[in-house]
SENU-191138 format. One record per residue (C-alpha): residue number from 0; residue in one letter; chain; x negated, y, z negated. Coordinates in pm, 1 decimal, always signed. Layout:
SENU-191138
<r i="NUM" aa="a" ch="A" x="X" y="Y" z="Z"/>
...
//
This chain:
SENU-191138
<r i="0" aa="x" ch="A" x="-446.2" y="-421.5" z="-1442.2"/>
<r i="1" aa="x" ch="A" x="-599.4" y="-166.0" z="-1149.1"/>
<r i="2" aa="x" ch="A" x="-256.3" y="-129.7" z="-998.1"/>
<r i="3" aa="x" ch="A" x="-26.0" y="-21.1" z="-1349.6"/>
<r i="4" aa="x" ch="A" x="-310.7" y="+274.5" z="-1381.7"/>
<r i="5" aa="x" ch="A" x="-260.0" y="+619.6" z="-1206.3"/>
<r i="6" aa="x" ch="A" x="-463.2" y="+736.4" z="-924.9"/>
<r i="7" aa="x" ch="A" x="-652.1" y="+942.5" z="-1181.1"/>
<r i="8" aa="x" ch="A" x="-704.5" y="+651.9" z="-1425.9"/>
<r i="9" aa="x" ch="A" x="-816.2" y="+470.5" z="-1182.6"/>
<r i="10" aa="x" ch="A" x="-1059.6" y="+701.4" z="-1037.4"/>
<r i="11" aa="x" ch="A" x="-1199.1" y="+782.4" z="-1400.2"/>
<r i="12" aa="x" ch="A" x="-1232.8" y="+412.8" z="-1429.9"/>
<r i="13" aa="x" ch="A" x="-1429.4" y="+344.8" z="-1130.3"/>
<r i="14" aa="x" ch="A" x="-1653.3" y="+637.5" z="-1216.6"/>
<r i="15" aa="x" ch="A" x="-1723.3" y="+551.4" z="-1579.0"/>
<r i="16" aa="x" ch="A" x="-1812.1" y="+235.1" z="-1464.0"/>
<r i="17" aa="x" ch="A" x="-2069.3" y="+307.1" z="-1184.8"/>
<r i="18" aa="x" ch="A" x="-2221.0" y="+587.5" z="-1377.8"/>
<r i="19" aa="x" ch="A" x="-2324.2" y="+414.0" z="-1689.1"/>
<r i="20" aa="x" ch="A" x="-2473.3" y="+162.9" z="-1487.8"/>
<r i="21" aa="x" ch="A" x="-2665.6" y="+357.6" z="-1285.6"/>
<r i="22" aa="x" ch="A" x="-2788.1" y="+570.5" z="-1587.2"/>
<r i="23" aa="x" ch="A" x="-2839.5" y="+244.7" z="-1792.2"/>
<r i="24" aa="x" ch="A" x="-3050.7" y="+194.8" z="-1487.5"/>
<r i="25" aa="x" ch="A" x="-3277.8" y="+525.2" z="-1484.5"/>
<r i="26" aa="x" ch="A" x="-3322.4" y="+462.5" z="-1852.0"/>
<r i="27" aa="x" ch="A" x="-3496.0" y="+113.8" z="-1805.1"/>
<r i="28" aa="x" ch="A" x="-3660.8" y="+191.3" z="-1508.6"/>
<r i="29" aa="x" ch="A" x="-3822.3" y="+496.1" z="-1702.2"/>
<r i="30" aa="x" ch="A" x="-3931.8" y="+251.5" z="-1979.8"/>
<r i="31" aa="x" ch="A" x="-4073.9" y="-31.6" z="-1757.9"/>
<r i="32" aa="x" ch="A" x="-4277.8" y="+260.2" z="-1551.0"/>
<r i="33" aa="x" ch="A" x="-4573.1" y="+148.6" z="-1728.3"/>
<r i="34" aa="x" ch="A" x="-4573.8" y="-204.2" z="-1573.3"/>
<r i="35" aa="x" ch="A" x="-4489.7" y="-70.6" z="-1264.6"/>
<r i="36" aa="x" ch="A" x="-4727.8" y="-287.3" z="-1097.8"/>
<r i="37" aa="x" ch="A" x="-4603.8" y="-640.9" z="-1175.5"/>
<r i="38" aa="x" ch="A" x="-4227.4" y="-548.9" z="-1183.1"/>
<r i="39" aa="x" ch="A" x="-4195.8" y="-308.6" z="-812.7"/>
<r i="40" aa="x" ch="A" x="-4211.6" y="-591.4" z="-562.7"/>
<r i="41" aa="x" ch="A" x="-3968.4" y="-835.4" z="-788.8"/>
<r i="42" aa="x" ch="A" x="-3682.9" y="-545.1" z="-860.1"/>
<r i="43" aa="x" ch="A" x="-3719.7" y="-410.3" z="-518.8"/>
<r i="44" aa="x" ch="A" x="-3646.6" y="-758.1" z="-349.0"/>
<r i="45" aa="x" ch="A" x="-3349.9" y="-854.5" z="-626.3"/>
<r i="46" aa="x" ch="A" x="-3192.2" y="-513.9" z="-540.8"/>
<r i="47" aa="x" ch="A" x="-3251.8" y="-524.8" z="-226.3"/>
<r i="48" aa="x" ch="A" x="-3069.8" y="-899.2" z="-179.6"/>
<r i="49" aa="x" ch="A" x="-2783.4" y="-771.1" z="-411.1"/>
<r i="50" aa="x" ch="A" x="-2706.6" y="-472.1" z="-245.8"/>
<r i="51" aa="x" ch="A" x="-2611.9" y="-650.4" z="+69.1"/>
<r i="52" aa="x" ch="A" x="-2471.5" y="-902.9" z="-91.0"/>
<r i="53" aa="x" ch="A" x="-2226.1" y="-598.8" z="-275.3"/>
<r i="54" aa="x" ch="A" x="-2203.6" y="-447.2" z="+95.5"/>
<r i="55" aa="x" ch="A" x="-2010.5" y="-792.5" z="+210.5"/>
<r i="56" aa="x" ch="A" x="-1780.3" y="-802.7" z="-65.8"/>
<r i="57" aa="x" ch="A" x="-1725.9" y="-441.5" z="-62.1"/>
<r i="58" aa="x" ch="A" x="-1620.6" y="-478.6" z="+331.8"/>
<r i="59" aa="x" ch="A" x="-1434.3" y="-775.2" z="+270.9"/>
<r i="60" aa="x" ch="A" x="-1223.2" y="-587.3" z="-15.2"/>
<r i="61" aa="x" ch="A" x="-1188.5" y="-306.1" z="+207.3"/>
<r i="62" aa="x" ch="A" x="-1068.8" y="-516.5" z="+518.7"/>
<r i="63" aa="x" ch="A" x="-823.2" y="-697.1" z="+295.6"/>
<r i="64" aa="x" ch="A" x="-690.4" y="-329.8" z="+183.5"/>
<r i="65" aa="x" ch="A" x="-660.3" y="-224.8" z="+526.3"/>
<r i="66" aa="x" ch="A" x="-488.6" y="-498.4" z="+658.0"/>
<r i="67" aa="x" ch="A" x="-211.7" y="-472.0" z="+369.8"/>
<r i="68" aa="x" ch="A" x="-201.5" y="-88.7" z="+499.4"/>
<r i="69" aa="x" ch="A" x="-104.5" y="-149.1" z="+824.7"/>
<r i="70" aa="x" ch="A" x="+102.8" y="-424.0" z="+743.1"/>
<r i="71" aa="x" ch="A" x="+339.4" y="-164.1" z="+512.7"/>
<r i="72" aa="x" ch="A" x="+325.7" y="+55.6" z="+806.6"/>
<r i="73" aa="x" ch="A" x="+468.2" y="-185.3" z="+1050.7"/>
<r i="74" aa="x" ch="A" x="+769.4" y="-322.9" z="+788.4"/>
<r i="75" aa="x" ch="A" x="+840.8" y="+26.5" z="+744.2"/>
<r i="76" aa="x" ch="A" x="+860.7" y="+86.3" z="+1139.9"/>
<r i="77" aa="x" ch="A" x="+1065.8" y="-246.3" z="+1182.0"/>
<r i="78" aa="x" ch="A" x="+1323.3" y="-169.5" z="+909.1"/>
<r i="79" aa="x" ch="A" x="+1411.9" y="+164.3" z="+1029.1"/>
<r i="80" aa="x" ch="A" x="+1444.4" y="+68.7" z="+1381.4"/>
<r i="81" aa="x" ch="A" x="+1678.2" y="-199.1" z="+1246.6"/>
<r i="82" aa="x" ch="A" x="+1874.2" y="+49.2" z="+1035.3"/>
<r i="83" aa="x" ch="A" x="+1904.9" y="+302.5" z="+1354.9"/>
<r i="84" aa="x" ch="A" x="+2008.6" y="-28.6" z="+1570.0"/>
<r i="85" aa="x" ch="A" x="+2292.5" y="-108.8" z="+1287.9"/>
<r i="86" aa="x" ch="A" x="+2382.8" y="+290.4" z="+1296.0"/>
<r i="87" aa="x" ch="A" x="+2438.8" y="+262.7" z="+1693.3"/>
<r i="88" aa="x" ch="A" x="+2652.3" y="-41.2" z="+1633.7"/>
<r i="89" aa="x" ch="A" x="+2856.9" y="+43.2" z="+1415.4"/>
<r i="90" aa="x" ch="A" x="+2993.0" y="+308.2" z="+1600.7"/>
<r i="91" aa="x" ch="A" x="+3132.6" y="+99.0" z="+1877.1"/>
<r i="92" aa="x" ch="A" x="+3323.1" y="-107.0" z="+1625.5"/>
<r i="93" aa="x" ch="A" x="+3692.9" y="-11.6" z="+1535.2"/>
<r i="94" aa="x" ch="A" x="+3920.8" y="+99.6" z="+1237.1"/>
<r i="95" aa="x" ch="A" x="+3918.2" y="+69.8" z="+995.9"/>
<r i="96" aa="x" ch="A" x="+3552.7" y="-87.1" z="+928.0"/>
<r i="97" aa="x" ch="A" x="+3354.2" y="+194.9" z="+1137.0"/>
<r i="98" aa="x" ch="A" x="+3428.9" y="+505.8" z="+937.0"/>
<r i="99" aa="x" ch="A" x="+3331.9" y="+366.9" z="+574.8"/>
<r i="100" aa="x" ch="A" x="+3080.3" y="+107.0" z="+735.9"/>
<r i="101" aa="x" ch="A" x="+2859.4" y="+453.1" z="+894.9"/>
<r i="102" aa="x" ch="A" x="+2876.3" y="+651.6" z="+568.3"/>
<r i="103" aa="x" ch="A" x="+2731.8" y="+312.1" z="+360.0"/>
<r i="104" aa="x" ch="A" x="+2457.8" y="+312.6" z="+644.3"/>
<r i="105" aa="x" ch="A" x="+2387.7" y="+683.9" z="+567.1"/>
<r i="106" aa="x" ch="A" x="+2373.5" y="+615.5" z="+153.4"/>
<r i="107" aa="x" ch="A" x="+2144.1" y="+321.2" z="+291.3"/>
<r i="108" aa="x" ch="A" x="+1892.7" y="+479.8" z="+446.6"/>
<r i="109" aa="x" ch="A" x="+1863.6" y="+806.1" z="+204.9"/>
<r i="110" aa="x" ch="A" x="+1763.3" y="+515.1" z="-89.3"/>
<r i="111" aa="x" ch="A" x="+1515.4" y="+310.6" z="+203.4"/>
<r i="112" aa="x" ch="A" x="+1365.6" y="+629.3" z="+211.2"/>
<r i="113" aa="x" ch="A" x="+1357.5" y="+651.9" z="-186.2"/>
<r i="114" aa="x" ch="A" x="+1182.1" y="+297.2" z="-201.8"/>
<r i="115" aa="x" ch="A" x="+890.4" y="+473.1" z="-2.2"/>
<r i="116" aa="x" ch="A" x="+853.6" y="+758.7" z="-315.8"/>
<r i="117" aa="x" ch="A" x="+881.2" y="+447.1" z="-610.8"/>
<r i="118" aa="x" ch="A" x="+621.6" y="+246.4" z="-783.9"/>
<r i="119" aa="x" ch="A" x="+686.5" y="-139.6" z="-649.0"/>
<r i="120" aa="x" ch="A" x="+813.8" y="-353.6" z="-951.7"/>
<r i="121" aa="x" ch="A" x="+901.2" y="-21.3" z="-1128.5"/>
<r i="122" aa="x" ch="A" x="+1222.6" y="+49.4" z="-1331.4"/>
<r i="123" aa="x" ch="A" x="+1284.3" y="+280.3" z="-1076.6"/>
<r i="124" aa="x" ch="A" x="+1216.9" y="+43.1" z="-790.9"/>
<r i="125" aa="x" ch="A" x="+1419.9" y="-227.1" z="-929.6"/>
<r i="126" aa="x" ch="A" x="+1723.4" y="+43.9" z="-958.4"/>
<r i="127" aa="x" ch="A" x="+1694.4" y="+128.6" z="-639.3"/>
<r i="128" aa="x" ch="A" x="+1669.5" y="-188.9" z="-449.3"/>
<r i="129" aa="x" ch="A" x="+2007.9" y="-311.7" z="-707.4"/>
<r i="130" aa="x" ch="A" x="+2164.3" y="-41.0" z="-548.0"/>
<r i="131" aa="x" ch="A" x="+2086.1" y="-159.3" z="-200.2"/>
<r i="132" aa="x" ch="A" x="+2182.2" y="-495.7" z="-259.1"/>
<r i="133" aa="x" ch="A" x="+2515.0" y="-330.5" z="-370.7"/>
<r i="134" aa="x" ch="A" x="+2546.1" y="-148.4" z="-20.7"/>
<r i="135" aa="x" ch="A" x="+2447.4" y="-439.0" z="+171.1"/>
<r i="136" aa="x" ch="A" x="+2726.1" y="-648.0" z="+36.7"/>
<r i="137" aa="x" ch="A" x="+2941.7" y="-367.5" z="+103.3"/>
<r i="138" aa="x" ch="A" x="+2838.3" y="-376.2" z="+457.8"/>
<r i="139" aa="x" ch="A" x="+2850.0" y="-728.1" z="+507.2"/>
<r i="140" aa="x" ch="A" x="+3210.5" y="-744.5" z="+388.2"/>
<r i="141" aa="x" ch="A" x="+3301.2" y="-499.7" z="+597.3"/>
<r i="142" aa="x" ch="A" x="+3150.1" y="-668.6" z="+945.2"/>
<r i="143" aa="x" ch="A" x="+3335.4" y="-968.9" z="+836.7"/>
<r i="144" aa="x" ch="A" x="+3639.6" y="-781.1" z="+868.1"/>
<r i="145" aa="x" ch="A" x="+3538.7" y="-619.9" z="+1190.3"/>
<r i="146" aa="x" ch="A" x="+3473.5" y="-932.4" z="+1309.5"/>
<r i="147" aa="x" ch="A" x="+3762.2" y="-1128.9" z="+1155.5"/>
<r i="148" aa="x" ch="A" x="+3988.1" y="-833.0" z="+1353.9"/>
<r i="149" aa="x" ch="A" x="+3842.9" y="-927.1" z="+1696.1"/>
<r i="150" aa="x" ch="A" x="+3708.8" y="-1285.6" z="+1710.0"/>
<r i="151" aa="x" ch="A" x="+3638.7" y="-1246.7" z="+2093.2"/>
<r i="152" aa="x" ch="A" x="+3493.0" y="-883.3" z="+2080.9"/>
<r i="153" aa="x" ch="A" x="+3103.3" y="-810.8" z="+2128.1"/>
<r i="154" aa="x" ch="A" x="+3077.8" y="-513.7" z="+1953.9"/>
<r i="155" aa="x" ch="A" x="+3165.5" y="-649.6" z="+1606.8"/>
<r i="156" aa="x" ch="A" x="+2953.5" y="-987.5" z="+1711.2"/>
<r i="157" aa="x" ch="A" x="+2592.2" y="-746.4" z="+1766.6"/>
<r i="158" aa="x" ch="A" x="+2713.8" y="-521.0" z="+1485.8"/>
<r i="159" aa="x" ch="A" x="+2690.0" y="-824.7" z="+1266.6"/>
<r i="160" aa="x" ch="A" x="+2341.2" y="-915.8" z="+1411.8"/>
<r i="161" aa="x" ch="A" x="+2172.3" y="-602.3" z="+1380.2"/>
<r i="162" aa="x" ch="A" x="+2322.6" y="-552.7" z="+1001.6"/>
<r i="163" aa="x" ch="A" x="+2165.3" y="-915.3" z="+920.7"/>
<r i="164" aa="x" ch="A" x="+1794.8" y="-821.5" z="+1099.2"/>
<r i="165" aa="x" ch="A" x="+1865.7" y="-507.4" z="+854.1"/>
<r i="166" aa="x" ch="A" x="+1870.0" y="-705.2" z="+512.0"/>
<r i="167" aa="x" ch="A" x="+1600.2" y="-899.3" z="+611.9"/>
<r i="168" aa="x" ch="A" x="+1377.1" y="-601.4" z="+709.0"/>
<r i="169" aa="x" ch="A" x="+1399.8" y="-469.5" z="+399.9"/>
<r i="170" aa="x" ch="A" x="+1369.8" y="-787.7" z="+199.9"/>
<r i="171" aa="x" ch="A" x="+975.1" y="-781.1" z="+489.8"/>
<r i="172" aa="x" ch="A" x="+918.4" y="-423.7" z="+357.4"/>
<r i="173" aa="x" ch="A" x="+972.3" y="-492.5" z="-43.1"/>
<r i="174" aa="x" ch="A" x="+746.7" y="-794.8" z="+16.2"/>
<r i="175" aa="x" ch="A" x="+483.6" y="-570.9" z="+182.4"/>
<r i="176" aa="x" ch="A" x="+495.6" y="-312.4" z="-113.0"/>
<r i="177" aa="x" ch="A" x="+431.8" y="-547.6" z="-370.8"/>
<r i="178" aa="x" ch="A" x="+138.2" y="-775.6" z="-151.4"/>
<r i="179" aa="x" ch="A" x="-162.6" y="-680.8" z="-309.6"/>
<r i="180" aa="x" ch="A" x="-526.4" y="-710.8" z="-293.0"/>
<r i="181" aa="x" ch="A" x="-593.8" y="-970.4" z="-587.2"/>
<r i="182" aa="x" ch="A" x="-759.5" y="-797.9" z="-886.5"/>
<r i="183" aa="x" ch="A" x="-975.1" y="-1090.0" z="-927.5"/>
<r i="184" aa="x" ch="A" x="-1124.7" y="-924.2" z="-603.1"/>
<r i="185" aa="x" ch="A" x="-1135.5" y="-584.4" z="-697.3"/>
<r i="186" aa="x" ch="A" x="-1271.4" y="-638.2" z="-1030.2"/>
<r i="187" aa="x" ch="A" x="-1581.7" y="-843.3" z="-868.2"/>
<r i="188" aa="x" ch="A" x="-1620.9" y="-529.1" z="-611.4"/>
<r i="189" aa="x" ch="A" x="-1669.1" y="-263.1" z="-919.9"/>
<r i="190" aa="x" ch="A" x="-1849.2" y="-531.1" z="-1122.0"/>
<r i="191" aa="x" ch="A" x="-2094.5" y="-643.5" z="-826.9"/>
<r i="192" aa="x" ch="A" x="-2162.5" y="-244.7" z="-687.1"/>
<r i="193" aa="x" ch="A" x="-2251.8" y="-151.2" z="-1139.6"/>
<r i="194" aa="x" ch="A" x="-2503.7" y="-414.5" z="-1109.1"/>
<r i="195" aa="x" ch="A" x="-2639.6" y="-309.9" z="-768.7"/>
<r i="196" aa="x" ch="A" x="-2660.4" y="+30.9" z="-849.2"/>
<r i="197" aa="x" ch="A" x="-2783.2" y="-80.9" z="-1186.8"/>
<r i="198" aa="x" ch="A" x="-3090.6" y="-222.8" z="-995.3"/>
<r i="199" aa="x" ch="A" x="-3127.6" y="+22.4" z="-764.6"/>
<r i="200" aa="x" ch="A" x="-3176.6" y="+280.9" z="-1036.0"/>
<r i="201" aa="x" ch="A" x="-3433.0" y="+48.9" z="-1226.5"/>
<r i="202" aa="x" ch="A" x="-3662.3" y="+19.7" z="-907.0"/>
<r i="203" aa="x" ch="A" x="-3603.4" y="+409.2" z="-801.9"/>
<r i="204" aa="x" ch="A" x="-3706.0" y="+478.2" z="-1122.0"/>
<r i="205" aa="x" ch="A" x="-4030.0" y="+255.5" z="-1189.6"/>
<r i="206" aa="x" ch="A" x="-4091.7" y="+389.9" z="-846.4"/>
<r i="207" aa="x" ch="A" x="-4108.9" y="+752.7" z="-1033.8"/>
<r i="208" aa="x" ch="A" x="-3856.9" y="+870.1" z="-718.7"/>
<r i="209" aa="x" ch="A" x="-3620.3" y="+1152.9" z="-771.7"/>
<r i="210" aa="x" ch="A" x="-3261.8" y="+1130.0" z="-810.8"/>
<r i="211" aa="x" ch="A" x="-3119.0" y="+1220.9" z="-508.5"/>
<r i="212" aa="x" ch="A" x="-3136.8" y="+921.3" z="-349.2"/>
<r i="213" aa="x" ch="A" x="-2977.2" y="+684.4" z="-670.7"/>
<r i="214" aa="x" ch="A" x="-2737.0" y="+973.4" z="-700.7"/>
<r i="215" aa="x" ch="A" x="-2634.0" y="+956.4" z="-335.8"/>
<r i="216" aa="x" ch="A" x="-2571.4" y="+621.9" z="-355.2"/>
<r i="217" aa="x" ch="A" x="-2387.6" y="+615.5" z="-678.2"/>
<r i="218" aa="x" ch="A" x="-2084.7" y="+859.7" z="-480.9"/>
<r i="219" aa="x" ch="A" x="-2135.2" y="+676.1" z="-144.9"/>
<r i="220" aa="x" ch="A" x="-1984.9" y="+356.4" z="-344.3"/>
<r i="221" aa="x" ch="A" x="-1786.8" y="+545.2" z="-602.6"/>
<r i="222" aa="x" ch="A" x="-1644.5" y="+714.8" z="-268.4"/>
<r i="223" aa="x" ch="A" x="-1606.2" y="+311.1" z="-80.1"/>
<r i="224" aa="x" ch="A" x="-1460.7" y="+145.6" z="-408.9"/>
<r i="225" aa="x" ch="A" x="-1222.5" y="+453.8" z="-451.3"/>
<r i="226" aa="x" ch="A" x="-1085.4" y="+434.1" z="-95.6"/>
<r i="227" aa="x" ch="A" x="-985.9" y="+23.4" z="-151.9"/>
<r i="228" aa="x" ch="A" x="-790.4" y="+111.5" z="-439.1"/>
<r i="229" aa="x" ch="A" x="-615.6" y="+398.4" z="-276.5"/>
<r i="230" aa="x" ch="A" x="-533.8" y="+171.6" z="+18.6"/>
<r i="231" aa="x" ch="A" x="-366.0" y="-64.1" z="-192.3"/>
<r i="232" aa="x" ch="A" x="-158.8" y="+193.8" z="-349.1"/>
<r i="233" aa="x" ch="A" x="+113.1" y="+269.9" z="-54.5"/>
<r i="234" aa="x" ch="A" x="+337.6" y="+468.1" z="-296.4"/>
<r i="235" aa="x" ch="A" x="+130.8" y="+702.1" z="-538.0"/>
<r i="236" aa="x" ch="A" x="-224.8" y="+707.6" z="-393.5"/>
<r i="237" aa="x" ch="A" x="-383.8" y="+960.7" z="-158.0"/>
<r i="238" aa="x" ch="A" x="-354.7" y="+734.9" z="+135.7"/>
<r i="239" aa="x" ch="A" x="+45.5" y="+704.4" z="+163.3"/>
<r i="240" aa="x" ch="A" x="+249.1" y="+513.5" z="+391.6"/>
<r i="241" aa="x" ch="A" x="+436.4" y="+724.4" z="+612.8"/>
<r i="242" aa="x" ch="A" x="+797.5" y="+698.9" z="+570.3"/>
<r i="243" aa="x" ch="A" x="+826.4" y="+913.2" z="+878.1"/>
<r i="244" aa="x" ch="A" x="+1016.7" y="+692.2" z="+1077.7"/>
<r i="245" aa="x" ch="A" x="+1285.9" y="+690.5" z="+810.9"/>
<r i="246" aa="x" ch="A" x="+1302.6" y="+1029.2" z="+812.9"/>
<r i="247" aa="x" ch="A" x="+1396.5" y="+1043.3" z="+1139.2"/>
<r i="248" aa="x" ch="A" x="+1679.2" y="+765.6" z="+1149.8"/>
<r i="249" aa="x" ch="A" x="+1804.5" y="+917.6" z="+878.5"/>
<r i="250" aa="x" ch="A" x="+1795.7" y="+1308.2" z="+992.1"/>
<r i="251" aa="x" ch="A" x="+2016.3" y="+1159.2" z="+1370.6"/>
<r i="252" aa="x" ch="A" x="+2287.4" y="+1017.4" z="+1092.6"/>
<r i="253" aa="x" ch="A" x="+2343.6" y="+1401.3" z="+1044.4"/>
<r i="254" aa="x" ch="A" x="+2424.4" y="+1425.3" z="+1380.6"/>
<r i="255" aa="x" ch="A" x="+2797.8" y="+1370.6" z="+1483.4"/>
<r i="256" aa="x" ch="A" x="+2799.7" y="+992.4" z="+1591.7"/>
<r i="257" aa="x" ch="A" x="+2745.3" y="+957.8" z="+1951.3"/>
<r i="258" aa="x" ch="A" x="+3038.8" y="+698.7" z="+1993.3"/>
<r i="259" aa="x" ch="A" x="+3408.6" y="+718.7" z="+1854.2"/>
<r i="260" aa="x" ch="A" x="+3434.4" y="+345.8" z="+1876.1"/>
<r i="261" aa="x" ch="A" x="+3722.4" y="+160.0" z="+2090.7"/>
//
């Protein structure tokens, strides 16, 4: 549910959320003022044992998040220094496979470098990767014939290689994209912090504090709950994952190839 919602959507979510608890809060804490005296020392310890309770799940949700991160990072890393590898090989293999098999390579790369600008499990995903799938069998054929041409030859033998680390890299990198924090999780983190905060407004507020401290802590979580989601968003969230590495295999295919083959 969290992840078919825009960034904004989200974030309005997530706000709404935390903010009508915490107000709900003020509001009861204001009318149990009065019996301030029997109700301070049971709020303050229920609040106080459900805000760190909150403060595990919140780190665990963020860890989880983080992890997934970095995981995208590295498939992204690993596929494009398997498409460069393929690039380099396919140069030393001959006519008439090299020519056509370093322009597919080129057309390859340009939509990898598409999948990092498309919503996983899109339509525009699932257009893209049917397109790869197209190129790859392209490719493949076309090693077969290279190495159909010269049984014996090395060249066509790594070329081969490299093309299958290629597929599976990017079947590692789709499978990264689309690896999620459950919502199950995430759902529990914005329900669990509303209650907290909930609490914490109740006993601020029979307290007769001011509002700079509940208010504090209302964008402190807002702030915690809002990175999670963004991390967990690799292609349309603040916190992107670089497809820098792309960039630059695909910016040295401009380049004049730096082999002519046998």
């Amino acid at each position: 549910m969290f992840f078919a919602l825009s960034t904004w959507q989200v974030a309005l979510l997530v706000l709404a959320v935390i903010a009508a608890a915490t107000a709900a809060g003020h509001v009861s804490g204001r009318y149990l003022r009065e019996r301030s005296d029997t109700l301070r020392e049971p709020f303050g310890v229920l609040q106080g044992a459900l805000l760190g309770v909150v403060g595990l799940i919140l780190a665990f949700g963020l860890t989880l998040a983080v992890g997934r991160y970095q995981d995208r990072r590295a498939a992204t890393v690993a596929e494009a220094n398997a498409i460069g590898t393929t690039y380099l090989r396919a140069q030393l293999i001959a006519e008439p496979a090299r020519t056509p098999s370093l322009d597919l390579l080129r057309r390859y790369t340009t939509l990898a470098l598409h999948v990092s600008e498309e919503v996983p499990n899109s339509a525009g995903m699932r257009r893209t990767t049917a397109a790869e799938d197209i190129l790859q069998r392209r490719l493949w054929r076309l090693g077969g014939q290279a190495l159909a041409a010269a049984p014996v030859a090395s060249a066509p033998r790594l070329y081969v290689d490299s093309l299958n680390a290629t597929i599976d890299q990017q079947a590692a990198r789709l499978s990264s994209l689309n690896n999620r924090v459950p919502g199950a999780v995430l759902a529990l983190e914005v329900l669990g912090a509303a209650v907290a905060l909930g609490l914490l407004a109740v006993h601020i507020s029979i307290l007769g504090r001011g509002l700079v401290p509940m208010l504090s802590a209302t964008v402190l979580m807002t702030l915690l709950l809002l990175v999670t989601f963004d991390l967990d968003r690799p292609t349309r969230g603040v916190i992107k994952v670089p497809a820098t590495p792309l960039q630059d295999v695909r910016a040295s295919m401009a380049l004049p190839p730096a082999s002519n083959g046998p």
